[in-house]
C-alpha positions in Angstrom: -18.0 7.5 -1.3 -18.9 7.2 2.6 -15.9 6.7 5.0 -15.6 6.1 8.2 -15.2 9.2 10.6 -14.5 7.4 14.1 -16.1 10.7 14.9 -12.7 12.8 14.2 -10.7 11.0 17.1 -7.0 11.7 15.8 -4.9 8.5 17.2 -2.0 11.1 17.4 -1.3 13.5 20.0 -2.5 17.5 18.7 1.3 19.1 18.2 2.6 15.2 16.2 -0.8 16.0 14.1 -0.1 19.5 13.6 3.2 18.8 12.7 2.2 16.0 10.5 -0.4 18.0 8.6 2.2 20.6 7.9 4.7 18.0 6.8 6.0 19.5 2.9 4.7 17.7 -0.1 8.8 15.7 -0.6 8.4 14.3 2.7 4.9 12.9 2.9 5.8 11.2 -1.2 8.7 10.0 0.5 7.5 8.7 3.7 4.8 7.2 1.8 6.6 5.5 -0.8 9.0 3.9 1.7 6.3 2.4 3.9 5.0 1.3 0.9 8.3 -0.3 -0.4 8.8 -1.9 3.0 5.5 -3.6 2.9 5.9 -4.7 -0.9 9.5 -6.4 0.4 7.8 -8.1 3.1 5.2 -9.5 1.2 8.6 -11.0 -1.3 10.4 -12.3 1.7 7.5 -14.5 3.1 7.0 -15.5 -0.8 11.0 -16.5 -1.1 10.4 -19.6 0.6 7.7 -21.4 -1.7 8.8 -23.3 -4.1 9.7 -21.9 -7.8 6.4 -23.0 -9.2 4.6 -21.5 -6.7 6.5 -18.3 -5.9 4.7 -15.4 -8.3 1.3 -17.0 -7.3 2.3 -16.6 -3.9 4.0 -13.4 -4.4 0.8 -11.8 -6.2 -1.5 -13.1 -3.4 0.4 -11.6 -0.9 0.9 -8.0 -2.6 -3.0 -8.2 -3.2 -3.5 -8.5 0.5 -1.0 -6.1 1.3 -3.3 -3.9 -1.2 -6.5 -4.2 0.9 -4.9 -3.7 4.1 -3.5 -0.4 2.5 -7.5 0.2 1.6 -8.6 -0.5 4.7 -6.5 2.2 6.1 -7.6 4.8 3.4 -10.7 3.7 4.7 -10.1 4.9 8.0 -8.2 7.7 7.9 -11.0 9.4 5.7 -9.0 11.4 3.5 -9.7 12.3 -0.1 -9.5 9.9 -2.3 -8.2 11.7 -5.9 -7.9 15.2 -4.6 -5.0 15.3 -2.8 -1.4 16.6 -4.2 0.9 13.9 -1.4 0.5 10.8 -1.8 -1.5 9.2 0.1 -2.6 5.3 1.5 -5.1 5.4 -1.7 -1.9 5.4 -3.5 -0.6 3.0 -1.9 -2.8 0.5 -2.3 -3.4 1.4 -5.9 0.6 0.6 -6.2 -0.1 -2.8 -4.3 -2.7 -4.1 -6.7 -0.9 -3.0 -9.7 2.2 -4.5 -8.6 -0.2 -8.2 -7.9 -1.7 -8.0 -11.6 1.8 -7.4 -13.1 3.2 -10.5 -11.1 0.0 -12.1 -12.3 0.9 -11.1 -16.3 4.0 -11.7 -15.7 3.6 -15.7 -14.7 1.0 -16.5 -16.9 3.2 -14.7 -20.0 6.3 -17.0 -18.5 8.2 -14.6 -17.7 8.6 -15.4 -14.0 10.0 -19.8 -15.2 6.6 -20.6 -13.7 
């Protein structure tokens, strides 16, 4: 699979990238995880207003987006896709999808009072 190179332009400055790069295996999960988390409670808090019906559809949509944003920057960052040991933003949105079809099961079981 082709991704896009941006012709190896690093938005951060050389010693933050060096650093970065360096960063141990806990941190980068962690780091990683947490972004991940924060965006997965965001996409909740904008769903808490809808009404009950509503909510898990609302919910889902919104982790689904949340999911192809994350894909669009494994796009551009370019980094392997399976290969890596960290997790990485392919994780991430893998993590977002998942977490959209399992509010999706979830309604449609009844589980969620929808």
């Amino acid at each position: 699979m082709t991704t896009f190179d941006l012709k190896d332009r690093h938005p951060v400055p050389g010693r933050l990238w060096r650093a970065w790069a360096r960063a141990p295996a806990g941190e980068t999960n962690r780091t990683v995880l947490g972004v991940w988390l924060l965006s997965a409670l965001l996409c909740l808090a904008l769903a808490a207003p809808c009404p009950p019906p509503a909510l898990p559809w609302v919910a889902a949509g919104l982790l689904s987006l949340s999911g192809l944003a994350w894909l669009a920057v494994a796009l551009v960052r370019g980094g392997p896709p399976a290969a890596s040991p960290n997790l990485t933003a392919w994780d991430a949105a893998l993590l977002s999808f998942a977490a959209s079809f399992g509010v999706q099961a979830a309604a449609r079981l009844g589980l969620l009072g929808a």
